[in-house]
C-alpha positions in Angstrom: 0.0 0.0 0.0 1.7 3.3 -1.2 1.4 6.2 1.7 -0.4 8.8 1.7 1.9 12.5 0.4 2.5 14.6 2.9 4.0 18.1 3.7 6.8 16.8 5.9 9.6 17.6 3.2 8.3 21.5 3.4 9.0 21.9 6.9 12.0 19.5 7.5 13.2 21.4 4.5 12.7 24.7 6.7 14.0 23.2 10.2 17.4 24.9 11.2 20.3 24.2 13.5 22.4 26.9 14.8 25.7 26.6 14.3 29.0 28.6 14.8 29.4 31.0 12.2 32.9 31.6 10.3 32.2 34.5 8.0 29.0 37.1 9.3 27.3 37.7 12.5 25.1 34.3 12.7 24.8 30.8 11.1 22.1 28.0 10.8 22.6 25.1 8.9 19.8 22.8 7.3 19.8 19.6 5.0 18.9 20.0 0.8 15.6 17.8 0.6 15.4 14.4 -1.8 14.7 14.8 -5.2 15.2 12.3 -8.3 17.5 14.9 -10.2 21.6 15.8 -10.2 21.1 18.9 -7.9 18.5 19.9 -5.5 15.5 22.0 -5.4 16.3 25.4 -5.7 13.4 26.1 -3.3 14.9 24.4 -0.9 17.3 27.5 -0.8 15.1 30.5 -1.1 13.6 28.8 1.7 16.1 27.8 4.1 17.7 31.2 3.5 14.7 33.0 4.3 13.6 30.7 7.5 17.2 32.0 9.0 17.3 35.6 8.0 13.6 35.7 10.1 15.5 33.8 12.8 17.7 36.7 12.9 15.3 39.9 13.2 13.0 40.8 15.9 9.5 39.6 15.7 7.8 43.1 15.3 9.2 43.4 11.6 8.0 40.6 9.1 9.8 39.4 5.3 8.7 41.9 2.7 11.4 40.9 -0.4 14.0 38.9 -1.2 16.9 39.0 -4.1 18.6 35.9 -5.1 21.0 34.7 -6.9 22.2 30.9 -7.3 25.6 30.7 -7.7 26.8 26.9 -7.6 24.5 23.7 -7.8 23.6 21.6 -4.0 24.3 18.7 -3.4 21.2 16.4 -2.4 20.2 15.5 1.4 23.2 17.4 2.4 23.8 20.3 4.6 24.1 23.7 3.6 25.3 26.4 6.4 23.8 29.4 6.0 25.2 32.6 7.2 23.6 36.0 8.1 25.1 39.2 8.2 23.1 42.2 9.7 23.6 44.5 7.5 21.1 47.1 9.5 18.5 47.6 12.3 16.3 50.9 11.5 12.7 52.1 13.6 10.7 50.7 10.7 13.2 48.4 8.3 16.5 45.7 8.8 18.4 44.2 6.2 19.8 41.1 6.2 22.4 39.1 3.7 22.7 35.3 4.1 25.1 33.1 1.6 24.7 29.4 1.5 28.1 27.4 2.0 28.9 23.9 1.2 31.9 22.0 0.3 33.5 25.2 1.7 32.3 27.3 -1.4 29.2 29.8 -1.9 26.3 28.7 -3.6 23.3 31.0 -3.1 23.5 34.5 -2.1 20.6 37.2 -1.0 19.7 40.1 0.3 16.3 40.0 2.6 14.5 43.3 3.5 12.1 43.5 6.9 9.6 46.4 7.5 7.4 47.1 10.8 4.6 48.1 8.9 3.1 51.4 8.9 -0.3 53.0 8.2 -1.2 53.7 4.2 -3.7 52.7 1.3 -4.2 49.7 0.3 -4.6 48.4 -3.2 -3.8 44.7 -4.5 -4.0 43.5 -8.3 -6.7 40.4 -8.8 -6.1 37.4 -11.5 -7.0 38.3 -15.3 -9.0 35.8 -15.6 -11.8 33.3 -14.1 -10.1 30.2 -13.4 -11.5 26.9 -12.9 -11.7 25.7 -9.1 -8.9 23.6 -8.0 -11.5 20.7 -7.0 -12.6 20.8 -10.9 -8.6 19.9 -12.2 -6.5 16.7 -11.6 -4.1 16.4 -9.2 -0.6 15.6 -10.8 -0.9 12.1 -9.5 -4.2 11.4 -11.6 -2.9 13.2 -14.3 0.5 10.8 -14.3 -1.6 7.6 -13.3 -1.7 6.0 -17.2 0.9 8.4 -18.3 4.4 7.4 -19.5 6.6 8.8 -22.2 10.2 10.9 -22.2 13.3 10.7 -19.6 10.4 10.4 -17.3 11.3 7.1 -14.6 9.6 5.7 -12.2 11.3 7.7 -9.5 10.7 11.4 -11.3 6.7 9.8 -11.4 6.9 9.7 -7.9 8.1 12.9 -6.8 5.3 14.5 -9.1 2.6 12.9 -8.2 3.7 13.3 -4.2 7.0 14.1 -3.3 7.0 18.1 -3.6 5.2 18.6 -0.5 2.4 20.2 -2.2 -0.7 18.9 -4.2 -0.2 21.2 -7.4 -3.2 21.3 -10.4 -2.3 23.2 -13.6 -4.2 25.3 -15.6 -4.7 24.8 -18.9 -2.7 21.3 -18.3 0.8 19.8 -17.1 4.0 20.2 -19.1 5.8 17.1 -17.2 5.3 15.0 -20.4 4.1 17.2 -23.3 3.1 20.8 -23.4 -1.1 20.1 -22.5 -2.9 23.1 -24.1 -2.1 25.9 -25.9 1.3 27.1 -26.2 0.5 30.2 -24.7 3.1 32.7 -22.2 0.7 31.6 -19.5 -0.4 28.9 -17.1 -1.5 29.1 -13.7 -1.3 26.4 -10.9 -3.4 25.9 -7.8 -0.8 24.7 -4.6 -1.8 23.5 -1.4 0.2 21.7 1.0 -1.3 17.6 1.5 -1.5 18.1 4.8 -1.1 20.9 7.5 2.3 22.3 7.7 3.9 20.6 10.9 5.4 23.7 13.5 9.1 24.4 12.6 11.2 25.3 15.9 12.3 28.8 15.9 9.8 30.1 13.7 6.0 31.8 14.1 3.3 29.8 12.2 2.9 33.1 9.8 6.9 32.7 9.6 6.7 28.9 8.8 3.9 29.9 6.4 5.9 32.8 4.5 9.1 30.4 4.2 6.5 27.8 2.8 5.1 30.2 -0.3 8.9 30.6 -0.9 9.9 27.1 -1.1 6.8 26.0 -3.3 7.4 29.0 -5.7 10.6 27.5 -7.5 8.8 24.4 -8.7 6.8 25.6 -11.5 7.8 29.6 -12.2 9.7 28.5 -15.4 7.0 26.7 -16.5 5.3 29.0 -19.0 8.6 29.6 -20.5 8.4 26.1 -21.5 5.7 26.2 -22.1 5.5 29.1 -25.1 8.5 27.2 -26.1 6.9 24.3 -26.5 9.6 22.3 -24.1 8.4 19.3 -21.3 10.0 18.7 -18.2 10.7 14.8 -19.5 12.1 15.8 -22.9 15.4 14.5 -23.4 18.7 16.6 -23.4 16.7 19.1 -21.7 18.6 21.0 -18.8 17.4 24.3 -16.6 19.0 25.4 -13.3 17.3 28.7 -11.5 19.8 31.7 -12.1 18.5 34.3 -10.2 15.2 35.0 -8.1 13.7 37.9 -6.6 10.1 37.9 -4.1 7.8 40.2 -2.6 5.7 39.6 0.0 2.6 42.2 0.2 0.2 39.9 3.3 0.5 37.5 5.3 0.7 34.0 3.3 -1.9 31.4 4.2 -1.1 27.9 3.2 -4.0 26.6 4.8 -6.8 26.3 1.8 -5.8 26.4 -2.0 -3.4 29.2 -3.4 -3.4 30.9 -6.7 -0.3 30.7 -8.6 -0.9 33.0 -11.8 2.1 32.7 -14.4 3.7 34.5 -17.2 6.9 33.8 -19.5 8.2 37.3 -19.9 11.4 36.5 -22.2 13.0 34.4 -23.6 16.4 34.4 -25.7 20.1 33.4 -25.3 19.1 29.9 -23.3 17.5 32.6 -20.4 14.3 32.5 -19.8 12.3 34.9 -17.2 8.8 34.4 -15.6 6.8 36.1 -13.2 4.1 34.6 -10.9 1.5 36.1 -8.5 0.0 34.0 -5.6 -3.4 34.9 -4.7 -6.2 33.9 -2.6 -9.5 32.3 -3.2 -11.1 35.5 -2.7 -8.7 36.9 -5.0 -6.1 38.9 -2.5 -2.7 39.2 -3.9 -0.4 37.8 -1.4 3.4 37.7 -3.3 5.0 38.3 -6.3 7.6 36.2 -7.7 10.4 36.9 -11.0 12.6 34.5 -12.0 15.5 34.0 -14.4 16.5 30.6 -15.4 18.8 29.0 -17.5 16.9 26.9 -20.4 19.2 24.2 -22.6 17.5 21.9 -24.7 19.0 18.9 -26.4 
């Protein structure tokens, strides 16, 4: 009997140990999650590096942005240490830089900015378009069930249909096998943890839940890129690896019912490709926006 998917990978992805840093002011260090490719998740590092810069500021000021860059490839279920420098501690804003280390060389890099929050209008952008209920879409494990084809293996079937942490259901359709749909600059994909996100130790459940939106948003954000090129994730010879990354973070994230992830390719040229993606709520309230540059080789 195969188990049921769970979140666990999200928040053991996020859980940090302190360690004794060698370059900054503070260091954590936390473990690159399994996955059936050469180099790990990306997310896994926007995460982590976000989970210890909040470690690292005072509770009254919360994660509004993020700038990344990706320097080296990770090694898989291994330790990263991350290291913080406080770069400043205003009245209303702190800035943090982390780096990711391992095998005693850099491999992600950011800057994190923190605000207090302050009075002021409010205004948030809604979705373009009516989108079909995630209840009305299959899950990437129905989707896969009868579905073969590509460098797809049994092992990169499993981690779709269940491994990621998060029950994701595309709109128009999938590109793991074939672009489904139109080859259009955009795609959106519902996401929702399988479960409740388990606590994390040193973090606020709004933290956990802000470090979760940032680990789930690598997955899929080069996807209409692929897509308007007409590229699958299982063709052969194809190779991507996230180049740099950047995330704001207008409200609290909520991981607790079905998200909105609205995508567009923006460019494409040179074996780059940029997207952009906006998470929203049911009700339609903007919660983040995400750009991303990644590198796009096919065979």
């Amino acid at each position: 009997m195969t188990a049921a998917p769970t979140s666990a990978i999200v928040t053991a992805a996020l859980t940090l140990k302190p360690a004794a840093p060698e370059h900054f002011d503070l260091a954590f260090t936390a473990t690159t999650q399994p996955c059936p490719w050469p180099k790990a998740y990306g997310g896994d590092l926007v995460a982590q590096a976000a989970a210890a810069a909040m470690r690292s500021v005072p509770d009254s000021k919360s994660l509004h942005s993020m700038h990344s860059y990706f320097l080296r490839p990770a090694d898989i279920g291994a330790e990263v240490r991350y290291e913080v420098e406080v770069v400043r501690d205003g009245r209303g804003y702190s800035t943090r830089q982390v780096r990711g280390y391992q095998n005693g060389k850099a491999l992600y890099v950011c800057l994190a900015n923190f605000a207090a929050g302050e009075p002021g209008g409010s205004f948030h952008a809604e979705p373009a378009a009516e989108i079909p209920t995630p209840e009305t879409l299959p899950s990437s494990a129905e989707y896969l069930a009868e579905r073969t084809g590509g460098t797809m293996t049994d092992e990169s079937k499993a981690y779709w249909r269940g491994g990621r942490g998060f029950d994701m259901r595309h709109v128009p359709g999938p590109v793991y096998l074939t672009v489904d749909g139109e080859r259009s600059p955009h795609q959106a994909v519902w996401v929702k943890p399988f479960d409740a996100l388990r606590a994390v130790e040193g973090l606020t459940d709004a933290q956990r839940d802000l470090a979760a939106l940032a680990y789930v948003c690598d997955y899929t954000i080069l996807e209409p890129v692929l897509r308007v090129l007409g590229l699958a994730w299982a063709d052969p010879g194809l190779v991507t690896a996230s180049l740099d990354h950047a995330m704001w973070f207008h409200r609290p994230a909520e991981t607790a019912d079905w998200l909105l992830y609205a995508q567009e390719a923006v460019a494409a040229d040179a074996g780059r490709g940029l997207g952009t993606g906006r998470f929203f709520t049911r009700d339609r309230r903007h919660l983040a926006t995400v750009v991303q540059e990644g590198m796009i080789r096919p065979a």
